[in-house]
Z-matrix of the N, CA and C atoms (Angstrom, degrees):
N
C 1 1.454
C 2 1.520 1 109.07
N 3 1.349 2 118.36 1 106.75
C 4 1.517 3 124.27 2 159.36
C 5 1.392 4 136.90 3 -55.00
N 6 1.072 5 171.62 4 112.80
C 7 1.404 6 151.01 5 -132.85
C 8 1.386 7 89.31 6 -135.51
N 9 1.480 8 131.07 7 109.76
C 10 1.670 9 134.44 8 176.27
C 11 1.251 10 104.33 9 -136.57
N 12 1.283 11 142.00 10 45.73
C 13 1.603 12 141.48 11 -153.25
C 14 1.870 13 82.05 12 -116.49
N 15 1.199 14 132.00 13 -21.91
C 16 1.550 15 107.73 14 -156.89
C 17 1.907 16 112.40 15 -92.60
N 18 1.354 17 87.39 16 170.12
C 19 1.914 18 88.54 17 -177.40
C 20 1.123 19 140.31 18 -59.90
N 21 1.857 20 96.86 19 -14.03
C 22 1.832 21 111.89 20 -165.12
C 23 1.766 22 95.32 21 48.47
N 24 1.324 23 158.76 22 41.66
C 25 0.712 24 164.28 23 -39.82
C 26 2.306 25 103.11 24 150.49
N 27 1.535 26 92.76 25 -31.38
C 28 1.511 27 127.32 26 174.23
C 29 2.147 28 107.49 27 -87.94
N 30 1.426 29 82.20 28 -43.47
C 31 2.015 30 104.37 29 -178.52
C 32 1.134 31 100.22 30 -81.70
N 33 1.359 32 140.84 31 -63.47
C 34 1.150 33 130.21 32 -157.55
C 35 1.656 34 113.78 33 101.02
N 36 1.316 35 111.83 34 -4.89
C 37 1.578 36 104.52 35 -175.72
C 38 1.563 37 86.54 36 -161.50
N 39 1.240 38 106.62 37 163.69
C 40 1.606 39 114.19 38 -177.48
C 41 1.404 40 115.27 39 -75.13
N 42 0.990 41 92.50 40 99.91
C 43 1.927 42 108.43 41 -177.38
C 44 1.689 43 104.13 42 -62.11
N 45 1.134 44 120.89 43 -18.29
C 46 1.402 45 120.74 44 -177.04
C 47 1.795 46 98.13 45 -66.99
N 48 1.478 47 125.01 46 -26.98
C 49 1.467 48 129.44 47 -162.98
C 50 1.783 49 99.38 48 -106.04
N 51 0.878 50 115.08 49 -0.52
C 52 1.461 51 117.53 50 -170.25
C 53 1.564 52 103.05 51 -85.65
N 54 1.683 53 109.84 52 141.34
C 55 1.365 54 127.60 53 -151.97
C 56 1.173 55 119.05 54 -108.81
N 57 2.027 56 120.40 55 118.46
C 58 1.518 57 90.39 56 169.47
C 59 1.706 58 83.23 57 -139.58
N 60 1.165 59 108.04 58 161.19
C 61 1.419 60 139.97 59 -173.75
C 62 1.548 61 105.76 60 38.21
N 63 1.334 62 109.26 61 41.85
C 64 1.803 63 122.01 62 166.84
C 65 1.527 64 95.39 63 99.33
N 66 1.374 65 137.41 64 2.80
C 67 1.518 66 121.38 65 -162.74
C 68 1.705 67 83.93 66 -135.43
N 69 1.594 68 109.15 67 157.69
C 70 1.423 69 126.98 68 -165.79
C 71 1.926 70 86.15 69 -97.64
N 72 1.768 71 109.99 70 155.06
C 73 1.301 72 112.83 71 179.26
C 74 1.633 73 108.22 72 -56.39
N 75 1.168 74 116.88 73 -38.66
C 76 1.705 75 125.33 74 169.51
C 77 1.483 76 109.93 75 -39.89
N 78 1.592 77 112.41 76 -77.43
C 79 1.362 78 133.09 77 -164.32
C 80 1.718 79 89.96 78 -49.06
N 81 1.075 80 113.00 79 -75.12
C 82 1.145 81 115.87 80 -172.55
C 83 2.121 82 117.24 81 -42.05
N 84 0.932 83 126.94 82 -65.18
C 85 1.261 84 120.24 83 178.81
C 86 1.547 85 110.69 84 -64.78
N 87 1.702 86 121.60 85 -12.02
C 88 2.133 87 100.26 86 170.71
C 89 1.607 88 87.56 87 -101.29
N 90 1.374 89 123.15 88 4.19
C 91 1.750 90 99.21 89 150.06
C 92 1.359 91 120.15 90 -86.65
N 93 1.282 92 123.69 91 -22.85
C 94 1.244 93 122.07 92 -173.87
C 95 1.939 94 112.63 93 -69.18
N 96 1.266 95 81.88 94 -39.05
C 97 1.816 96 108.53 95 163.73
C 98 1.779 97 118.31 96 -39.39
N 99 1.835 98 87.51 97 -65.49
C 100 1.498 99 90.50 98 -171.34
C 101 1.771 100 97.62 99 -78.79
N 102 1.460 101 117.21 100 -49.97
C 103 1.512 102 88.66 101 -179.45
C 104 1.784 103 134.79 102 -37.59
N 105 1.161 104 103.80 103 -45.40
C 106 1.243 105 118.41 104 157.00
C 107 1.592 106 139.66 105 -32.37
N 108 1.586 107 96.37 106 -6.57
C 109 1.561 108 105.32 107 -164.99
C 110 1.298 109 115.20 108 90.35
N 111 1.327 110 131.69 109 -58.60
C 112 1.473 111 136.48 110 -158.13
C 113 1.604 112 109.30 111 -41.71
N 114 1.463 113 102.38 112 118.59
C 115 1.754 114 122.62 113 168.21
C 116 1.328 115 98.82 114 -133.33
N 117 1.537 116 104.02 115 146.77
C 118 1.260 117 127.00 116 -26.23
C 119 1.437 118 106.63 117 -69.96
N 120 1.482 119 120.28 118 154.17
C 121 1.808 120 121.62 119 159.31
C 122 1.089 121 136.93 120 -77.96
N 123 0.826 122 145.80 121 72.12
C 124 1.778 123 144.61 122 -169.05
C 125 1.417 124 126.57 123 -58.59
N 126 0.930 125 131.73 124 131.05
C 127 1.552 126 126.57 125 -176.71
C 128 1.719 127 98.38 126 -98.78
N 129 0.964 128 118.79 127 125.85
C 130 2.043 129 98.30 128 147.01
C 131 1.252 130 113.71 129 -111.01
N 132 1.675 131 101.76 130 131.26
C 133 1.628 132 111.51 131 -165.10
C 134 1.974 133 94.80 132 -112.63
N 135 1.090 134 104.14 133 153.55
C 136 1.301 135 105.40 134 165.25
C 137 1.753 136 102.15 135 -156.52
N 138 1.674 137 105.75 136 -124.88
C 139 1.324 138 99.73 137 176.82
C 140 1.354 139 123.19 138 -47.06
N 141 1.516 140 127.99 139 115.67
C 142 1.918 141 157.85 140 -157.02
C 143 1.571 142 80.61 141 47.29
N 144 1.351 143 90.84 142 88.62
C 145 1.346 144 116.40 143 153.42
C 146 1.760 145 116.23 144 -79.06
N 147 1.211 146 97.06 145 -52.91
C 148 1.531 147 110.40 146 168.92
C 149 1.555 148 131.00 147 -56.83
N 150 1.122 149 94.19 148 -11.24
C 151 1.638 150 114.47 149 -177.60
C 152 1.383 151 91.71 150 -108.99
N 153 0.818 152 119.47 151 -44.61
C 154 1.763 153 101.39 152 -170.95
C 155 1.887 154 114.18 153 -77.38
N 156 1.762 155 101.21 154 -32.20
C 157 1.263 156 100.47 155 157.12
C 158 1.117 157 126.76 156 -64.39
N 159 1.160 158 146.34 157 -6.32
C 160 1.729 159 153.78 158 164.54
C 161 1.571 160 93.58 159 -73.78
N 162 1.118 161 124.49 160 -57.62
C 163 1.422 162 115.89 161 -171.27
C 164 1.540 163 123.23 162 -72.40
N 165 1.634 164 111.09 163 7.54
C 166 1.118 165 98.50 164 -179.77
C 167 1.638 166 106.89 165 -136.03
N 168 1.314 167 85.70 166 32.18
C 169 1.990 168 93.61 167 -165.16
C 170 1.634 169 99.39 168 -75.89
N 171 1.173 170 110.39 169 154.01
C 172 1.329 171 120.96 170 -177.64
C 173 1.618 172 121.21 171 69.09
N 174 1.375 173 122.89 172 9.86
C 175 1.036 174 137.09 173 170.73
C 176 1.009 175 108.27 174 -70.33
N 177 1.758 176 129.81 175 167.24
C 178 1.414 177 142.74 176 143.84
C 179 1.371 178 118.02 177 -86.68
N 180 1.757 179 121.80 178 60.67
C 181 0.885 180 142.37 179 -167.11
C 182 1.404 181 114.14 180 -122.99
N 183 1.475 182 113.61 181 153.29
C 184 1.670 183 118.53 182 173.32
C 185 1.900 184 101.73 183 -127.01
N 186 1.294 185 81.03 184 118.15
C 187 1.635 186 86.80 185 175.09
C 188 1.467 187 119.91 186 -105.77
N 189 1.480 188 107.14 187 118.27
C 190 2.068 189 134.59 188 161.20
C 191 1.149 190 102.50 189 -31.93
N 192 1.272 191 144.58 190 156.42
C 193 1.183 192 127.70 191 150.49
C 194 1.831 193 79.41 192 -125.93
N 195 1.579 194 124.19 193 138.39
C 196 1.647 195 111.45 194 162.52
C 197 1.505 196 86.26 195 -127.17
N 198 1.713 197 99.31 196 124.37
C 199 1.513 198 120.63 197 160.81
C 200 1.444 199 118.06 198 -69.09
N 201 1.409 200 114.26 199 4.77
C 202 1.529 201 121.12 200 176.91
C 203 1.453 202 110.87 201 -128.91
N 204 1.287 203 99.75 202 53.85
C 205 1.699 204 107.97 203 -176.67
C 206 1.428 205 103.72 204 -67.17
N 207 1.638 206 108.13 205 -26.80
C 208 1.613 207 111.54 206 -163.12
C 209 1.378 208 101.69 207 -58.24
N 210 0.902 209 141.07 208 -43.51
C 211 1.392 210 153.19 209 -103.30
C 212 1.564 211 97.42 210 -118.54
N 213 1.465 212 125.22 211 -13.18
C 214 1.002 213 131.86 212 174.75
C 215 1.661 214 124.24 213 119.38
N 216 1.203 215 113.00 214 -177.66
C 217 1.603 216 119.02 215 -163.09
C 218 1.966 217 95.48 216 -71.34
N 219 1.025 218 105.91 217 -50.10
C 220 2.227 219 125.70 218 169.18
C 221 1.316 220 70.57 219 0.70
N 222 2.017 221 104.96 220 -84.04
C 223 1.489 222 116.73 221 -117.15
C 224 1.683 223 97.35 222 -79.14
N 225 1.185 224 116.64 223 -15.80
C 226 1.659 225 100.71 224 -174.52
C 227 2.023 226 94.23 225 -94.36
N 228 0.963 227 132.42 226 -17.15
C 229 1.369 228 115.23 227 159.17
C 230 1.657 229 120.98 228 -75.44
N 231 1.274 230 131.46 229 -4.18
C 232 1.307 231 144.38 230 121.37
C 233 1.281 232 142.55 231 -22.79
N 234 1.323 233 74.70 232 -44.89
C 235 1.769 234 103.42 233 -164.25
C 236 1.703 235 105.55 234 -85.60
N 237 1.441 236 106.80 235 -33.61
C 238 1.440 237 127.64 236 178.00
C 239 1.198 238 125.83 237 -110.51
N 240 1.375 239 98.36 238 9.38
C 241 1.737 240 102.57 239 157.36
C 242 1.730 241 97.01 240 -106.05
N 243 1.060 242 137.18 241 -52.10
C 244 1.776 243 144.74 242 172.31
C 245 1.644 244 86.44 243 -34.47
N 246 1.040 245 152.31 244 -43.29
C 247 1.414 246 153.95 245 -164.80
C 248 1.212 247 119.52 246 -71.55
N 249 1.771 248 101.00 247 -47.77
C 250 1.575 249 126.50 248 -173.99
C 251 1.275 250 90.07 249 -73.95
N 252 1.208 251 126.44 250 -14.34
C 253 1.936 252 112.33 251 -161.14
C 254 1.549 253 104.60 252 -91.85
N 255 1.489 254 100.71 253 -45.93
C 256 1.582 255 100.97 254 164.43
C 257 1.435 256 139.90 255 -57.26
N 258 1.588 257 100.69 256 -34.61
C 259 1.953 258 94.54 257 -168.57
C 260 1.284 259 95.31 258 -118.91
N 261 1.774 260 126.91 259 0.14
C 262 1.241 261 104.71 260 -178.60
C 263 2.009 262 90.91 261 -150.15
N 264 1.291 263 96.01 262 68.64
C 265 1.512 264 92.73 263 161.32
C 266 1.256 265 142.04 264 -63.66
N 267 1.362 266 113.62 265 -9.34
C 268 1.264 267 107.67 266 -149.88
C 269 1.897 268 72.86 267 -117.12
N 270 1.102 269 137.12 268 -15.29
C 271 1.789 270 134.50 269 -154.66
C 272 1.769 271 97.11 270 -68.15
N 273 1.475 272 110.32 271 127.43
C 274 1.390 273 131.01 272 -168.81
C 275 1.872 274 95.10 273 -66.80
N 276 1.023 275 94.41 274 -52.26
C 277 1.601 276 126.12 275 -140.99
C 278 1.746 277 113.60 276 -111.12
N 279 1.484 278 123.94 277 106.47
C 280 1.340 279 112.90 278 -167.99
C 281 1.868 280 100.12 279 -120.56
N 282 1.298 281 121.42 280 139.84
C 283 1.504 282 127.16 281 170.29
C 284 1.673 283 92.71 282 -101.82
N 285 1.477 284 92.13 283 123.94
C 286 1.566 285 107.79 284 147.79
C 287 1.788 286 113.19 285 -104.13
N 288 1.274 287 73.40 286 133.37
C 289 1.876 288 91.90 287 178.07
C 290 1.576 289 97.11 288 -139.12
N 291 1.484 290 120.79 289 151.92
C 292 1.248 291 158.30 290 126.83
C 293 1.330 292 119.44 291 -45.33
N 294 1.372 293 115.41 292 135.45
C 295 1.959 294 119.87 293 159.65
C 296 1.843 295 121.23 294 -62.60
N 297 1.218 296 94.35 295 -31.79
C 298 1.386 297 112.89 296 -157.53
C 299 1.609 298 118.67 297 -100.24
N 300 1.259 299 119.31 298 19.96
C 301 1.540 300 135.52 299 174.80
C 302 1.808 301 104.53 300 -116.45
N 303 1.358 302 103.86 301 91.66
C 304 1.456 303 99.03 302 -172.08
C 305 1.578 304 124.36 303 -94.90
N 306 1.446 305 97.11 304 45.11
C 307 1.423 306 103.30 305 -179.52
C 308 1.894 307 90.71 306 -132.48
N 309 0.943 308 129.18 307 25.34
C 310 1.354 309 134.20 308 164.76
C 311 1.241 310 118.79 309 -72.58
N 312 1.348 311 130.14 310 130.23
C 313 1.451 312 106.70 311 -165.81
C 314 1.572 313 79.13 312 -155.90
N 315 1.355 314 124.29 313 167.49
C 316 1.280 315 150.72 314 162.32
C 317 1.475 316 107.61 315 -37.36
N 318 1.571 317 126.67 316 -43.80
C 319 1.235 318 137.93 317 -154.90
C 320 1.588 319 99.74 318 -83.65
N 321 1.315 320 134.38 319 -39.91
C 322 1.286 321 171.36 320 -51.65
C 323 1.777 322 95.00 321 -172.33
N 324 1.918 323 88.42 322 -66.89
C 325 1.610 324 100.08 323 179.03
C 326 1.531 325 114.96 324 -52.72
N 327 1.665 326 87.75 325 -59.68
C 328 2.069 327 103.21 326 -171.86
C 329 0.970 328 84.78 327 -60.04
N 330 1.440 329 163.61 328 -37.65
C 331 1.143 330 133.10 329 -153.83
C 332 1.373 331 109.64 330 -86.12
N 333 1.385 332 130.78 331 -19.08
C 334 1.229 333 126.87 332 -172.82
C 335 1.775 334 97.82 333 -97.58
N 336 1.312 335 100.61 334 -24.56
C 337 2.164 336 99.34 335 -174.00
C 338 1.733 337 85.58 336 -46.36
N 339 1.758 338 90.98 337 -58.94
C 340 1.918 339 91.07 338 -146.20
C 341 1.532 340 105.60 339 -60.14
N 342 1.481 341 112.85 340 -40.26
C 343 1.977 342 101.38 341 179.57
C 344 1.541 343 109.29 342 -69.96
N 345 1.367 344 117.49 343 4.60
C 346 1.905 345 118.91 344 158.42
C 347 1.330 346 103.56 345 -68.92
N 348 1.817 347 103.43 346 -68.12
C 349 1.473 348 96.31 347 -158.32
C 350 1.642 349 110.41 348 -67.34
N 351 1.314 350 131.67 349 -26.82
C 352 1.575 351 132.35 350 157.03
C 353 1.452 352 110.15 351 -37.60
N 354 1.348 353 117.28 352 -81.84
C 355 1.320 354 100.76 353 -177.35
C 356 0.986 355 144.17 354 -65.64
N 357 1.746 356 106.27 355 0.51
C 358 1.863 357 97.49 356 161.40
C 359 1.680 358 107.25 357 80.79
N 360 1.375 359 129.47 358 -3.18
C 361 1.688 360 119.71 359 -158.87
C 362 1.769 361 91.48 360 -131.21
N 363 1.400 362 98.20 361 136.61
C 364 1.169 363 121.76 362 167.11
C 365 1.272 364 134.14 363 -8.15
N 366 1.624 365 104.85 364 -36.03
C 367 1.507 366 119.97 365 -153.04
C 368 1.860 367 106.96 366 -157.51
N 369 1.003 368 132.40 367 86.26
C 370 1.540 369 126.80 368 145.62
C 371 1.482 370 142.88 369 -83.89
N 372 1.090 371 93.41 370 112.85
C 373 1.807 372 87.65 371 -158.12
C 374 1.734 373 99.55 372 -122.89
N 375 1.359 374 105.95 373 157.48
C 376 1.772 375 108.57 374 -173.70
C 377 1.407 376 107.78 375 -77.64
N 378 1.412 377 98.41 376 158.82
C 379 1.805 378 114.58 377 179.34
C 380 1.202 379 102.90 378 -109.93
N 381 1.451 380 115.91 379 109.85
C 382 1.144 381 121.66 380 140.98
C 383 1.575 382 131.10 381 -144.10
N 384 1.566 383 105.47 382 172.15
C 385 2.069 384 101.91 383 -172.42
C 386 1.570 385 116.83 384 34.08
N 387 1.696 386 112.11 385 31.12
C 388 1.179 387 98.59 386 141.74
C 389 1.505 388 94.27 387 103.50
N 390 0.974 389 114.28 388 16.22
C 391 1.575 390 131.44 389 -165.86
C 392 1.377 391 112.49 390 -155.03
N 393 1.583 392 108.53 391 175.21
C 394 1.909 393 119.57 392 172.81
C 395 1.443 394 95.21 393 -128.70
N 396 1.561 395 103.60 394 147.00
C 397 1.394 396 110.03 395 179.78
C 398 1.036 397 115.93 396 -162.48
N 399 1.348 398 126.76 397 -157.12
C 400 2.074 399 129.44 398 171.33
C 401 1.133 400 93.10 399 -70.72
N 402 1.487 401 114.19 400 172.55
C 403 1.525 402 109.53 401 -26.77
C 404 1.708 403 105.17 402 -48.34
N 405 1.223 404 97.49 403 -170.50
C 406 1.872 405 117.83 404 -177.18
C 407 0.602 406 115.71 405 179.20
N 408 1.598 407 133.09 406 144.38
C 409 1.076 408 148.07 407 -179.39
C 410 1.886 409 105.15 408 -110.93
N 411 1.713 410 115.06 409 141.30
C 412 1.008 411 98.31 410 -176.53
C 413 1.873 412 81.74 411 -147.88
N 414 1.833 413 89.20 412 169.99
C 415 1.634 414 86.16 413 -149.20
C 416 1.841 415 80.11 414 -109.13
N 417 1.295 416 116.06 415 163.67
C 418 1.303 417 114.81 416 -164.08
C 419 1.770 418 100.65 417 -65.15
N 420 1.185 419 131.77 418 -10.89
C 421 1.340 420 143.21 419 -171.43
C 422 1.770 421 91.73 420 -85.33
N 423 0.737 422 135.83 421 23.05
C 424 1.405 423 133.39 422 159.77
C 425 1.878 424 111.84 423 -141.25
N 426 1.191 425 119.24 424 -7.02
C 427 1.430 426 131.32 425 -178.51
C 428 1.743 427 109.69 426 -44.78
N 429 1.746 428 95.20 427 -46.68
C 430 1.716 429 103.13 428 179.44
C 431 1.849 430 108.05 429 -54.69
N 432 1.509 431 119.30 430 -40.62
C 433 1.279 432 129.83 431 -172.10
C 434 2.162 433 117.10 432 -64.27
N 435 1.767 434 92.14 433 -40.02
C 436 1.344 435 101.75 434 156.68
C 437 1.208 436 118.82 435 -68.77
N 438 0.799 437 120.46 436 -43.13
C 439 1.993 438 108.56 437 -177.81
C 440 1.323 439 115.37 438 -85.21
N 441 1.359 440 134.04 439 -6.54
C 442 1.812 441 126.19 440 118.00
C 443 0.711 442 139.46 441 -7.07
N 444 1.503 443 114.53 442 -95.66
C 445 1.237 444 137.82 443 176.80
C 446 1.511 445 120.22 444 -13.98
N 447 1.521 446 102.79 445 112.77
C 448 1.254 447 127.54 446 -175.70
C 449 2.019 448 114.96 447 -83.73
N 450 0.880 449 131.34 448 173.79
C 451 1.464 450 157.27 449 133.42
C 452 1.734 451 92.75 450 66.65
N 453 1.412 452 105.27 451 -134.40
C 454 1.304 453 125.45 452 -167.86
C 455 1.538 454 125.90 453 -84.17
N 456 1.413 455 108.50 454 -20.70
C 457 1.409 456 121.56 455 -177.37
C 458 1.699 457 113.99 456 -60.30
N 459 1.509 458 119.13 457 -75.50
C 460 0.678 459 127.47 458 163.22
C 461 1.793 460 102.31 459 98.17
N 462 0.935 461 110.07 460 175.46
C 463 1.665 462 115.07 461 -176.09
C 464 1.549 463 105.70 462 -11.44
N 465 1.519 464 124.08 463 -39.35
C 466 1.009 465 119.73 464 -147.29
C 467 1.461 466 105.61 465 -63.22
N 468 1.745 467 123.33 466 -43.38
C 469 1.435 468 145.74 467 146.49
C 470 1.613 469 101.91 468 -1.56
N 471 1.065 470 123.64 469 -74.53
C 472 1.655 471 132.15 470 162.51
C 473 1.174 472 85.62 471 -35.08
N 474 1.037 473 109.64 472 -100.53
C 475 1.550 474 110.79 473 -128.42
C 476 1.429 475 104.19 474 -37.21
N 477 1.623 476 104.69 475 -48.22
C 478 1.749 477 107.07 476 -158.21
C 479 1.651 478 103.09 477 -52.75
N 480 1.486 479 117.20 478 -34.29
C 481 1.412 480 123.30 479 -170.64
C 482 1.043 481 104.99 480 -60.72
N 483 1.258 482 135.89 481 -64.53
C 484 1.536 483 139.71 482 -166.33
C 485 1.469 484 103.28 483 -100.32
N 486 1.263 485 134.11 484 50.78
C 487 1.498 486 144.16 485 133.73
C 488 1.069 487 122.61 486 -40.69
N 489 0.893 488 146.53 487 -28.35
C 490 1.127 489 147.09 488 -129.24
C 491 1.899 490 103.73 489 -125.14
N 492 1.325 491 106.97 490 -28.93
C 493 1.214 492 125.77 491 -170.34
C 494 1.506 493 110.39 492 -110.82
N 495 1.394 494 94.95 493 -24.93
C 496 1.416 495 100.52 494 -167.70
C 497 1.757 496 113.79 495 -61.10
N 498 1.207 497 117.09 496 139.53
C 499 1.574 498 116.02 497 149.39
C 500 1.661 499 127.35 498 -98.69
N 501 1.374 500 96.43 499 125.03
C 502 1.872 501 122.26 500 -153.49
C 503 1.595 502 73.93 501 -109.00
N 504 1.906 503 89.07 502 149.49
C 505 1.298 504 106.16 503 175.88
C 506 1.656 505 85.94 504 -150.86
N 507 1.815 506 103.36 505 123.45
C 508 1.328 507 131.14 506 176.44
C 509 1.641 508 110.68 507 -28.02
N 510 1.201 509 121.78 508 118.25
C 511 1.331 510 120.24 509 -174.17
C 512 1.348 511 124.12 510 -126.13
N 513 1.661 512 131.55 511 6.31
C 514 1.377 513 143.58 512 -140.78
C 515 1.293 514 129.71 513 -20.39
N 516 2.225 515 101.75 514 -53.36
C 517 1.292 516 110.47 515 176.18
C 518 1.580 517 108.34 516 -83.15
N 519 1.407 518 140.97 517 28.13
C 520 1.271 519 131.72 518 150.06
C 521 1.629 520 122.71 519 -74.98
N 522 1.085 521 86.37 520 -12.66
C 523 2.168 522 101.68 521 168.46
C 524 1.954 523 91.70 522 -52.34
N 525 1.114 524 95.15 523 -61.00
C 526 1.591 525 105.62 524 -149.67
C 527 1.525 526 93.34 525 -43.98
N 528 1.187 527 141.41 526 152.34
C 529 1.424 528 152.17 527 155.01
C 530 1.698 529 124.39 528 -143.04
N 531 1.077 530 126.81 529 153.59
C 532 1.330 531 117.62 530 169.97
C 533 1.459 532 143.59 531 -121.06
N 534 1.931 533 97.45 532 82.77
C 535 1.874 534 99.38 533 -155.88
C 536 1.540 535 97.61 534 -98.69
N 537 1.558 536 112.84 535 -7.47
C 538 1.420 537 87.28 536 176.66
C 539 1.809 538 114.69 537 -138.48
N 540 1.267 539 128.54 538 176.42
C 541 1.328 540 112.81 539 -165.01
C 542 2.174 541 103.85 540 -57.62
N 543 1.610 542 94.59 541 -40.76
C 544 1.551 543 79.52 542 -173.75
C 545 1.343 544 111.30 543 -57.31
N 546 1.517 545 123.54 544 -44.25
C 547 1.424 546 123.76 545 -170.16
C 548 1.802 547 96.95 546 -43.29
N 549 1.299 548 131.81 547 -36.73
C 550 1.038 549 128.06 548 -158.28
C 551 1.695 550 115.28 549 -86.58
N 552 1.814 551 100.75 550 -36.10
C 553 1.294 552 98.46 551 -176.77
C 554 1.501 553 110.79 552 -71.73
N 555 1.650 554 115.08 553 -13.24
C 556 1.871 555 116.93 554 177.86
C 557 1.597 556 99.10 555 -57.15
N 558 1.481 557 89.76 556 -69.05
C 559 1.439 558 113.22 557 -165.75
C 560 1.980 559 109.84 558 -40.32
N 561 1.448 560 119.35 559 -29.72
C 562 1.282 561 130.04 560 165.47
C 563 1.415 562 116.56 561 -84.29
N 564 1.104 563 132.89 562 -32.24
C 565 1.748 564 118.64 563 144.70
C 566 0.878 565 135.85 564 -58.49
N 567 1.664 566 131.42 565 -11.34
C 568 1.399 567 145.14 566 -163.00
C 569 1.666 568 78.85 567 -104.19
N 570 1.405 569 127.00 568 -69.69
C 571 1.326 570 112.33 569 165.10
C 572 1.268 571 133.81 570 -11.39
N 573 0.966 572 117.35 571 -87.71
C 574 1.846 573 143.28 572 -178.60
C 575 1.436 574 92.66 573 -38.17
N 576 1.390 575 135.50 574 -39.80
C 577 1.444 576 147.46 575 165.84
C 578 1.139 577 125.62 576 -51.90
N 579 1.507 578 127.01 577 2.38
C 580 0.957 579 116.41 578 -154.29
C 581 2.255 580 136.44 579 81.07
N 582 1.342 581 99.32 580 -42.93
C 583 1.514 582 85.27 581 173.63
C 584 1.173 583 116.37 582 -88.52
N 585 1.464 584 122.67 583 -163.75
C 586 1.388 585 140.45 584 -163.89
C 587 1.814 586 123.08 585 57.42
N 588 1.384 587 96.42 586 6.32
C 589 1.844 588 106.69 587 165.00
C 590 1.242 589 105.40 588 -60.50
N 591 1.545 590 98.65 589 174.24
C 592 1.395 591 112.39 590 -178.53
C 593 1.531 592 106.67 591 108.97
N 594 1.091 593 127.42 592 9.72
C 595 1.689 594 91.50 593 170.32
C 596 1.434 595 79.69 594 -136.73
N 597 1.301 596 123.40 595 149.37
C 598 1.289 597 121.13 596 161.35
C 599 1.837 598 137.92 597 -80.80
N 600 0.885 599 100.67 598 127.42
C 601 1.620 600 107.36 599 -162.99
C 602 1.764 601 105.67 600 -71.09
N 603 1.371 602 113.18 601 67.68
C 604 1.226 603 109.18 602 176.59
C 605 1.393 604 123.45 603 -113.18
């Protein structure tokens, strides 16, 4: 499950369409998704919905639409679990990912599936800045707790709850995010440099 419902609102332009190594931050993380194996993929689109559907056309993707994007991060993980219920009832196992962490890559995902299915626990989520966060893996025994989830928090609510149990797998560049143009112009020199490869821009 992708979470792309918000305004970029911090950017000024829809960060879901914003470009690095020929692929938009969108395009790029439901490939990192599908390389990864993950069926089905879900997008949740809300505010530039239409923009984010351009970036994901021709995919093997199912796109959320939540008309209550306002309302916070809750309602579009809502929005993408109501999704999961329809085309993939029977799926044990759900990845939450973000648009806007541009060091997500395919390699990134498997790496967190396999330290899920190792540790056997409910919930694996990445370490970083001192914290656990997306991506994550959550085991269908917490699915009732996602489709809760109220207001602004969003997954993170999970996670913080079941900390304690959780197995975290070292994540550094998941710090990096991109809410504002500078966050973006770093994140495009680190590019031009060579890093942030890895997913293919197809």
């Amino acid at each position: 499950m992708i979470l792309a419902a918000g305004s970029s609102s911090r950017m000024g332009t829809p960060k879901q369409a914003l470009r690095l190594h020929g692929g938009s931050l969108l395009r790029r993380t439901a490939l990192a998704a599908l390389d990864a194996g993950c069926a089905p993929v879900i997008v949740v689109t809300g505010a530039n919905a239409e923009v984010s559907r351009g970036e994901i056309e021709g995919l093997d993707v199912v796109e959320a639409f939540n008309p209550a994007w306002e309302m916070g991060m809750g309602s579009s993980v809502r929005t993408g679990m109501e999704a999961l219920d329809r085309v993939g009832p029977d799926v044990e196992t759900a990845v939450l990912l973000v648009c806007d962490q541009p060091h997500v890559t395919a390699d990134v995902v498997l790496g967190l599936i396999a330290a899920h299915v190792h540790a056997a626990r409910p919930l694996t989520a990445s370490a970083y800045g001192g914290a656990a966060g997306v991506p994550a893996v959550f085991s269908r025994a917490l699915f009732g707790e996602l489709r809760a989830i109220e207001g602004a928090a969003g997954a993170r609510e999970v996670i913080r709850r079941h900390a304690a149990s959780a197995h975290l797998v070292p994540f550094a560049l998941g710090e990096v995010d991109v809410d504002t143009p500078e966050d973006f112009a770093r994140v495009s020199a680190e590019a031009e440099r060579g890093s942030g490869a890895g997913v293919r821009d197809g």
